[in-house]
C-alpha positions as CSV (number, residue, x, y, z in Angstrom):
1,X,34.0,29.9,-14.9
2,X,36.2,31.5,-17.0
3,X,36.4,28.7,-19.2
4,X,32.8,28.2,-19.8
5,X,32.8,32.2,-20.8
6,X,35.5,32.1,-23.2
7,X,33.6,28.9,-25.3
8,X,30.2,30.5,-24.8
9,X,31.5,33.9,-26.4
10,X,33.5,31.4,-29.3
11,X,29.7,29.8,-30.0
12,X,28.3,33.3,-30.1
13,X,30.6,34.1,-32.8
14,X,30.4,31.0,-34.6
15,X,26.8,31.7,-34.5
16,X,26.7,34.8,-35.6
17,X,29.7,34.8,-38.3
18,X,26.9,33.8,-41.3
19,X,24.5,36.7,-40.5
20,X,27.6,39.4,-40.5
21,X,28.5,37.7,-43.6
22,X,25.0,38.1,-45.2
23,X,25.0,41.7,-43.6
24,X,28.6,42.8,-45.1
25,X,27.8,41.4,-48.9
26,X,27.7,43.6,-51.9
27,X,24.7,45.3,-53.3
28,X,23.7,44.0,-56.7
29,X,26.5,45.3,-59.4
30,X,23.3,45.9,-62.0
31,X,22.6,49.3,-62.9
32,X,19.3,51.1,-63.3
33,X,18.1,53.4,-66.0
34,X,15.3,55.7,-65.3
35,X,13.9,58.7,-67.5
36,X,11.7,61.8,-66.3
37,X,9.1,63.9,-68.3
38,X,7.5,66.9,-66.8
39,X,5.7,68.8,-69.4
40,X,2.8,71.3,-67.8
41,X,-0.8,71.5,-69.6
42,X,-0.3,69.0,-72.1
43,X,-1.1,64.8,-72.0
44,X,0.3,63.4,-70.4
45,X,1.9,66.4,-67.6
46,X,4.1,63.2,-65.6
47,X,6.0,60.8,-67.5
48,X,8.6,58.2,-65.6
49,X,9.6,54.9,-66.7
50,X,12.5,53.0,-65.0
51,X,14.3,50.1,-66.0
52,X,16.7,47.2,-64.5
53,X,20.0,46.7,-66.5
54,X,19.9,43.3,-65.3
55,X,15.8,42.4,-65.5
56,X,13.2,42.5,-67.6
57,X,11.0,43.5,-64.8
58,X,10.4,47.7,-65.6
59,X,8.0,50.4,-64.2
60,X,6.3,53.6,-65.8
61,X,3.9,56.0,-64.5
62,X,1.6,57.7,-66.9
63,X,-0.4,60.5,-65.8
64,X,-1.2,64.6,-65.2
65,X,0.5,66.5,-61.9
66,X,-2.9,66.5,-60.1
67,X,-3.7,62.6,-60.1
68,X,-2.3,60.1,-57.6
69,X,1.1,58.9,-57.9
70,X,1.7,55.2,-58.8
71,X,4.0,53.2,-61.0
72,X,3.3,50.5,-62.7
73,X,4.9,46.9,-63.5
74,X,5.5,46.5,-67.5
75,X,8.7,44.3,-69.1
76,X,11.5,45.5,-71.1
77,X,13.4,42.8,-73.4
78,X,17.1,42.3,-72.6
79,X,18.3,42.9,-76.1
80,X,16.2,46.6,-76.2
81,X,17.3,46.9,-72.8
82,X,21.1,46.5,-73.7
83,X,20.0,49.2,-76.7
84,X,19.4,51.8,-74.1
85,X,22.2,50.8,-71.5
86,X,24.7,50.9,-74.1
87,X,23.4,54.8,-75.4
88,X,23.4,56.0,-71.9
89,X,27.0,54.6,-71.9
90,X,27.8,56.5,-74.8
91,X,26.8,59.9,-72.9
92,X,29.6,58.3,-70.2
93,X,26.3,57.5,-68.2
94,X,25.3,61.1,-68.0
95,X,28.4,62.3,-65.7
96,X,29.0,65.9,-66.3
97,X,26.7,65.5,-69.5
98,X,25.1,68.8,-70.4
99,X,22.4,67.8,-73.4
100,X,20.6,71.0,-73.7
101,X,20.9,72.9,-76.8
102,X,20.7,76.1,-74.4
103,X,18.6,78.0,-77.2
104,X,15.2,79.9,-76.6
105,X,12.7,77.8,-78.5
106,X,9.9,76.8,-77.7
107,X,9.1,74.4,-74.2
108,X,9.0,71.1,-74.7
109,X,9.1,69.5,-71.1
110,X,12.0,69.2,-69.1
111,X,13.3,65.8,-69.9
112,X,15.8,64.1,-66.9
113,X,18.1,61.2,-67.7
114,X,19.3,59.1,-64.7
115,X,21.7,56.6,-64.2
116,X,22.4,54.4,-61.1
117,X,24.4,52.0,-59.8
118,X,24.6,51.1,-55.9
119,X,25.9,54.6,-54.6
120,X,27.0,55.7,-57.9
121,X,24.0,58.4,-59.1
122,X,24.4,60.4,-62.1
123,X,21.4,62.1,-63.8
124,X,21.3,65.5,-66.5
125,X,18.1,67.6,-67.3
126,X,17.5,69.2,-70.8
127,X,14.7,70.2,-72.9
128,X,16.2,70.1,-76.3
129,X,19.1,68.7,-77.8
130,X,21.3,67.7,-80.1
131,X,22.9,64.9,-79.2
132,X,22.3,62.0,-81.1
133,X,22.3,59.2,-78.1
134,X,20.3,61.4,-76.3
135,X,17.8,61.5,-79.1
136,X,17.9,57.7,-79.5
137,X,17.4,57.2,-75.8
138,X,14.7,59.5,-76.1
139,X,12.9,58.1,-78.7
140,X,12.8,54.5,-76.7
141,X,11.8,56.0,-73.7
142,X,8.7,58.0,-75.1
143,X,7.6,54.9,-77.5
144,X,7.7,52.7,-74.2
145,X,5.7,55.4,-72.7
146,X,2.9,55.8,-75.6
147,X,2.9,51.7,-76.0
148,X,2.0,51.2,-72.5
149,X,-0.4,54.3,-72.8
150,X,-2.2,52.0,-76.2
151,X,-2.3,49.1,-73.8
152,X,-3.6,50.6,-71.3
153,X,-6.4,52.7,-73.5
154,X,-6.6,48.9,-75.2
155,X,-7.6,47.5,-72.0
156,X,-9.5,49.7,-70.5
157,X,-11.9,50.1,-73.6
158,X,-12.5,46.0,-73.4
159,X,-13.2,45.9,-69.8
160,X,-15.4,49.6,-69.8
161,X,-16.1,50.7,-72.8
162,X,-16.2,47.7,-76.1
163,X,-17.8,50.2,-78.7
164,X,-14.7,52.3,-78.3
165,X,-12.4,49.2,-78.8
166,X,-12.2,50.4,-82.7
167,X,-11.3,53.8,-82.0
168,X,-8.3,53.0,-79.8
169,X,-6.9,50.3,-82.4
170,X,-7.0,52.9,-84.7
171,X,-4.3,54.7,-82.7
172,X,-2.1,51.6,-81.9
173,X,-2.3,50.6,-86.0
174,X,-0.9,54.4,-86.7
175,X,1.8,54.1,-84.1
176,X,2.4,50.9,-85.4
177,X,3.1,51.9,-88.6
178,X,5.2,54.5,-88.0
179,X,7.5,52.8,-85.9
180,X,6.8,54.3,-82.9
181,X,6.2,51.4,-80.9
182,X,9.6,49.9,-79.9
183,X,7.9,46.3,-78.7
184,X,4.6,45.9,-80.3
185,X,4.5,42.1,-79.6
186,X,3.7,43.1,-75.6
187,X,0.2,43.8,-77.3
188,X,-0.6,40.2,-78.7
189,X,-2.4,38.6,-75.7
190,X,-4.5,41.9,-75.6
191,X,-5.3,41.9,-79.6
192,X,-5.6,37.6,-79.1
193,X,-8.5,39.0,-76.6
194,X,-10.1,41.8,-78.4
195,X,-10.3,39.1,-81.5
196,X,-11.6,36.2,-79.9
197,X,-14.5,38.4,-78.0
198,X,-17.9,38.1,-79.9
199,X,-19.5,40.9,-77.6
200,X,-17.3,43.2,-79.7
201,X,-18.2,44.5,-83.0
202,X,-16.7,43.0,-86.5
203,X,-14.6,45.6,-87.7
204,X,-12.7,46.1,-84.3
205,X,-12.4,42.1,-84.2
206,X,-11.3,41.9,-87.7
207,X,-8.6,44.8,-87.3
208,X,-7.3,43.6,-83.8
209,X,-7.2,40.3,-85.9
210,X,-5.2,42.0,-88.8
211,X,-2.7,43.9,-86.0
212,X,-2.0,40.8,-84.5
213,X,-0.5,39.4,-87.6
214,X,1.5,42.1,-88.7
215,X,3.2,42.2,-84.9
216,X,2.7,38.4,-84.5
217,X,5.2,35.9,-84.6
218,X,4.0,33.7,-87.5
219,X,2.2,31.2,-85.2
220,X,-0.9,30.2,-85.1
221,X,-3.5,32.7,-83.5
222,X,-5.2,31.5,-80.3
223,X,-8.6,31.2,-80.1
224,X,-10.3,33.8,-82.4
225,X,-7.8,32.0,-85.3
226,X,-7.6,28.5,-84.2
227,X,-6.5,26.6,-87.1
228,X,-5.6,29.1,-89.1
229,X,-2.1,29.2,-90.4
230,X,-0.8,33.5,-90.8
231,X,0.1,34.6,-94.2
232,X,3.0,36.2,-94.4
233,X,5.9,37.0,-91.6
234,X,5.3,39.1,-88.7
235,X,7.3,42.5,-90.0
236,X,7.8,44.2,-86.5
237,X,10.7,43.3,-83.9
């Protein structure tokens, strides 16, 4: 009898080895980036928008304090993504970082940087600074944050509202322009929509047109273009 115990308790471990294997394994080594806006009575009040060092998959949430909250899934490229990973590396990932100038002007929203690995949390809070990763960081954060606020206006105007299609290209094309938008191309498929739709008027078909090939890629359009080689080279990134 005691035999048959002994090899029953060896199967039982054999058995069970794998699972306590699978149980005991590592957490992903990939770090996650994350950034925090809270800025009272202006729009938006609540900006967050997180991102994977290690995918392209990303979330923001876009709104004011009283609404629901709810992020959202949006994609990051690798090579912008390695952009901000390396700046936050550059502020020694935010570990006993103090950012704010620690001057009275004016309030600008308290801003939080976060970075996190496993464990391993570091995060700093500021309002203004000097720093000039910080600023750069900053500056890809809050142009992630207005482009998915443009394609979210973009698509919300074709689905509810088509005669205010015109108005909301007007404000992507001057983002555009200025460079605020750190990955225009995200919009194509939305401006291939907006051009190829005849239930919306000319001029926003011909300007969603005319965005598309200044953020394009040189290709041939989809359906609104079909056949129709672009003219010059897409001068966005």
């Amino acid at each position: 009898m005691k035999t048959s115990l002994l090899r029953f308790l060896f199967l039982f471990c054999l058995i069970c080895l794998p699972a306590c294997a699978g149980l005991a394994a590592p957490a992903s080594s990939a770090a996650k980036l994350t950034f925090r806006r809270v800025f009272k009575s202006s729009s938006p009040e609540f900006i967050e928008i997180s991102v994977r060092e290690d995918s392209d998959a990303a979330t923001f949430e876009i709104r004011q304090l009283d609404e629901d909250p709810g992020a959202l899934p949006f994609e990051v490229s690798a090579p912008l993504r390695a952009k901000m990973f390396e700046l936050a590396a550059q502020m020694n990932h935010f570990q006993g970082q103090d950012l704010d100038v620690h001057r009275k002007i004016a309030n600008l929203g308290e801003k939080t940087f976060r970075w996190e690995r496993g464990a391993e949390v570091h995060a700093t809070k500021f309002n203004y600074t000097l720093n000039s990763a910080a600023n750069q960081l900053l500056q890809i954060f809050e142009g992630l944050a207005r482009q998915q606020e443009l394609l979210v206006l973009l698509e919300r105007r074709l689905k509810y509202d088509r005669l205010g299609i015109n108005d909301a290209l007007l404000q992507f094309e001057s983002d555009f322009n200025r460079k605020l938008l750190p990955e225009p191309k995200r919009a194509l498929p939305t401006l291939d929509q907006i051009a190829g739709d005849s239930r919306i008027v000319g001029i926003a078909r011909g300007r969603a047109g005319d965005q598309f090939r200044q953020c394009g890629n040189n290709r041939r359009f989809g359906r609104a273009w079909e056949g129709q080689a672009w003219a010059r080279e897409a001068d966005c990134g």
